[in-house]
N, C-alpha and C positions, 0 to 999 in steps of 0.2 A: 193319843197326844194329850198331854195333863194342860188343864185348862182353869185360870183362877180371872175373878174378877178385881179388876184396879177397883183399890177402894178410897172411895170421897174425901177422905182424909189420911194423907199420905202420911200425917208426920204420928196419926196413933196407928196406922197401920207397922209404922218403922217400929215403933218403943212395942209394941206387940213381939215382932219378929224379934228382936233384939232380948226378950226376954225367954224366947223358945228353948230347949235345951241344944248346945251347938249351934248356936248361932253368935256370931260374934258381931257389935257393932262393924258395919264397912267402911272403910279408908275411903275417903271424902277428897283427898290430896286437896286437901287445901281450901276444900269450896264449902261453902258455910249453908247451903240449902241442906235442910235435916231429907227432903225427895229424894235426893240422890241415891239413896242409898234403894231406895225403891226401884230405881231405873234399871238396877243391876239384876233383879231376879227375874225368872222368869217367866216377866206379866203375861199375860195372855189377854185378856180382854176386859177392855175400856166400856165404859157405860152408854156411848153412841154405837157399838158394835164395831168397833175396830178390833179384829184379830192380832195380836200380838204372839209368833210362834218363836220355839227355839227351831232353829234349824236342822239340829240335830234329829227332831221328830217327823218332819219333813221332806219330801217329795217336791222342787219347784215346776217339777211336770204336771204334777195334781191342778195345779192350778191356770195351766193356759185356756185361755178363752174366757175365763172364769170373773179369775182376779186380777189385777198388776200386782207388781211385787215392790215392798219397799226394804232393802233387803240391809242390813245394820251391823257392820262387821267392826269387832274390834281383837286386838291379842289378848285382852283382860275385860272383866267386866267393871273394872276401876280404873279403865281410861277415859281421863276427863272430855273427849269428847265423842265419845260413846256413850256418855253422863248427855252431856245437853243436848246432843240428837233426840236421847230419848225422853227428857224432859220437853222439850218442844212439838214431837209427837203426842208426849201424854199431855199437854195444854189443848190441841184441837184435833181429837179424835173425828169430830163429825166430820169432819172437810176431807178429810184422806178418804172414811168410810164410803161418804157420798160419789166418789171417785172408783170406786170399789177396789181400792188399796186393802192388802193382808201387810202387816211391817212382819219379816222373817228376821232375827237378832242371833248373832253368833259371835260369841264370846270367847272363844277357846280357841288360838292358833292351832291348836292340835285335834279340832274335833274331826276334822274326816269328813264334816259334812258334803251331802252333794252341792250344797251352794258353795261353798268355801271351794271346793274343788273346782270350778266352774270358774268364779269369780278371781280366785288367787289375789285374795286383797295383802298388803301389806302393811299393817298399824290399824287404823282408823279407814273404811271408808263406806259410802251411803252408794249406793245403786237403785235405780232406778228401770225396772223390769217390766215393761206394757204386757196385754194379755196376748201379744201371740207368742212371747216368749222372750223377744228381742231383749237384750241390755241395750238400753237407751239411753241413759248417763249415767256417770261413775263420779263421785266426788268424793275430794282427800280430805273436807271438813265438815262441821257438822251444817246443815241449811235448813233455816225456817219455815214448817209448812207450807207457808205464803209462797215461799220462793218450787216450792216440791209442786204445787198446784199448781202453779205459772208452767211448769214445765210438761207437766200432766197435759196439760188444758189445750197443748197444745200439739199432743200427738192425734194422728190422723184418726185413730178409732176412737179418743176421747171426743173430736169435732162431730165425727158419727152420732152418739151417742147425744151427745149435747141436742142435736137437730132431731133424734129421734126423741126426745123427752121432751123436748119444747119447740114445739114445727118451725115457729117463728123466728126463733135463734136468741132470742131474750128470754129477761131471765121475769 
């Protein structure tokens, strides 16, 4: 599974790619952040250790017990809110991490993947996968880590967990 690091600066990482042979600036539809175009490839790994995988490389069996899954589905990788999903995850990598969230990203209506087959999203949609495997929520727009943590926080092995890292239940 090919694996690259998010780099600190998105917009000379962009004008890099954009000068590679075959690479073509990406279609932005309309949104003026030079990132975007970064959201669309794919990252793998964030600087706090967030996993970022293609789906396509993946197994979401590999991962029960393990990890939850944050799983990132859109028909193109230039659907603008498959855009700010992923822009929103790449702002606070450590909060997802600390949760031990992996984001899986699947881009291609047509990839075949096992998630996609499972999930059967249609357009744009965000799921959310706890580590015994369950799908725990599905959403048809993009949501702010804040809001993904609130929901996190509040499954029964995340409150486990929480009590076993901090006896006392604070933080």
């Amino acid at each position: 599974m090919p694996v690259r690091t998010l780099c600190p600066h998105p917009i000379l990482l962009a004008a890099v790619i954009a000068l590679l042979p075959g690479n073509a600036p990406a279609a932005t539809d309309g949104l003026d952040e030079p990132a975007e175009a970064l959201s669309a490839l794919e990252i793998v790994e964030a600087a706090e250790g967030l996993s970022i995988l293609d789906a396509a490389d993946v197994d979401p069996d590999d991962f029960v017990w393990e990890w939850r899954i944050l799983a990132v589905m859109a028909d193109t990788p230039s659907d603008p809110a498959f855009l700010r999903q992923m822009r929103a995850i790449e702002s606070r990598p450590g909060d997802l991490y600390e949760r031990d969230v992996v984001v899986i990203t699947d881009t291609s209506r047509d990839s075949g993947s096992v998630l996609r087959q499972r999930l059967r999203p249609r357009g744009f949609m965000l799921a959310i996968i706890d580590k015994d495997g369950e799908v725990k929520q599905r959403r048809p727009a993009p949501r702010d880590v804040r809001e993904i943590n609130a929901v996190i926080d509040r499954f029964p092995l995340r409150r486990q967990e929480i009590l076993e890292r901090l006896p006392s239940g604070r933080n």
